[in-house]
N, C-alpha and C positions, 0 to 999 in steps of 0.2 A: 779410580775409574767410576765415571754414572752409569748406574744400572736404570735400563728405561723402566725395567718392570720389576721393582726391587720384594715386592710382598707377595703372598698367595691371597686367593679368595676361595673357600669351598662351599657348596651347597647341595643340598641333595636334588637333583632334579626329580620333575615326578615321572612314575611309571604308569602305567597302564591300567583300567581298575579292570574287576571280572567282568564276564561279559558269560551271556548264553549262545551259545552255536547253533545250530540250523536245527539241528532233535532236540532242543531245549536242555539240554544240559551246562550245567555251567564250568566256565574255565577259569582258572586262576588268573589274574592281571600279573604284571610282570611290576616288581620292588621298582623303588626310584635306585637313582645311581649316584655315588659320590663323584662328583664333578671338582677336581680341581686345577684352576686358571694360576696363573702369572698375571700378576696388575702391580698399578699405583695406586697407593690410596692418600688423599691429602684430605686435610683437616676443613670442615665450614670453619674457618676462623672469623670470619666477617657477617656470619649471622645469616645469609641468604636462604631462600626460599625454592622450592622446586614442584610444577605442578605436577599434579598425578594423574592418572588416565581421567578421571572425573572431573580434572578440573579444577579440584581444588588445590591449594600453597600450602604446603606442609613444609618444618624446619628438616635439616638432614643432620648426619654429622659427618659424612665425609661423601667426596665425588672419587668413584674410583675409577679408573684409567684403563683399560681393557684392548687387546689387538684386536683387532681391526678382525672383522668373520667371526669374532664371539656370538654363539647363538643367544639369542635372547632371554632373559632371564624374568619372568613373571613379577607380578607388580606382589608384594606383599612376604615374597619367598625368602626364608632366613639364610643367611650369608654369613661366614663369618671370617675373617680379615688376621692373617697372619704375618709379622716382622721379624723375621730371622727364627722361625720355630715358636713366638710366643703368640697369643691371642690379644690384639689389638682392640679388634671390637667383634662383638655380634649384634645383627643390627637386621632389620628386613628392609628387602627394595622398596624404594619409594617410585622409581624411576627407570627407565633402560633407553638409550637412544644409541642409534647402529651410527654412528657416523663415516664422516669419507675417510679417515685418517688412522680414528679409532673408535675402541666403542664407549659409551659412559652409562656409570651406573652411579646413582643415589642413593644410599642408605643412611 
């Protein structure tokens, strides 16, 4: 049987930095959090290009495949890509587009 979403992706997302409250004291920010998704990840086999928020064509090494309501994941943020328990790739976002179907990311 096909699994749609056969890999994991984890990343740390960020937290909260300190911050001063109303009597000037300072408060701790809150740690980022291990985030882990269900994806697809497939290979640039064909050598393509992907813009970045700037604009500019950076190479990737894979587009991975994400359900659809995945929050967004930050242009630059390290990720890294698991196949059945082992370590595929780590690699940072080049890209994040929410689409109608699903969602995609470039790294």
């Amino acid at each position: 049987m096909i699994k749609q979403h056969p890999h994991t992706l984890q990343y740390i997302a960020e937290g909260t930095p300190a911050y001063q409250d109303g009597e000037g004291y300072w408060e701790p920010g809150e740690p980022g959090s291990l985030e882990v998704i269900k994806c697809r990840a497939e290979a640039n086999s064909k050598g393509e290009l992907v813009k970045t928020a700037d604009g500019a064509q950076v190479s990737f090494r894979f587009t991975v495949y994400l359900p659809k309501g995945t929050a967004s994941i930050p242009y630059g943020t390290e990720v890294k890509i698991f196949a059945g328990g082992e370590l595929l790739a780590e690699e940072q976002v080049k890209n994040f587009h929410p689409g109608q179907l699903n969602c995609r990311l470039w790294v």
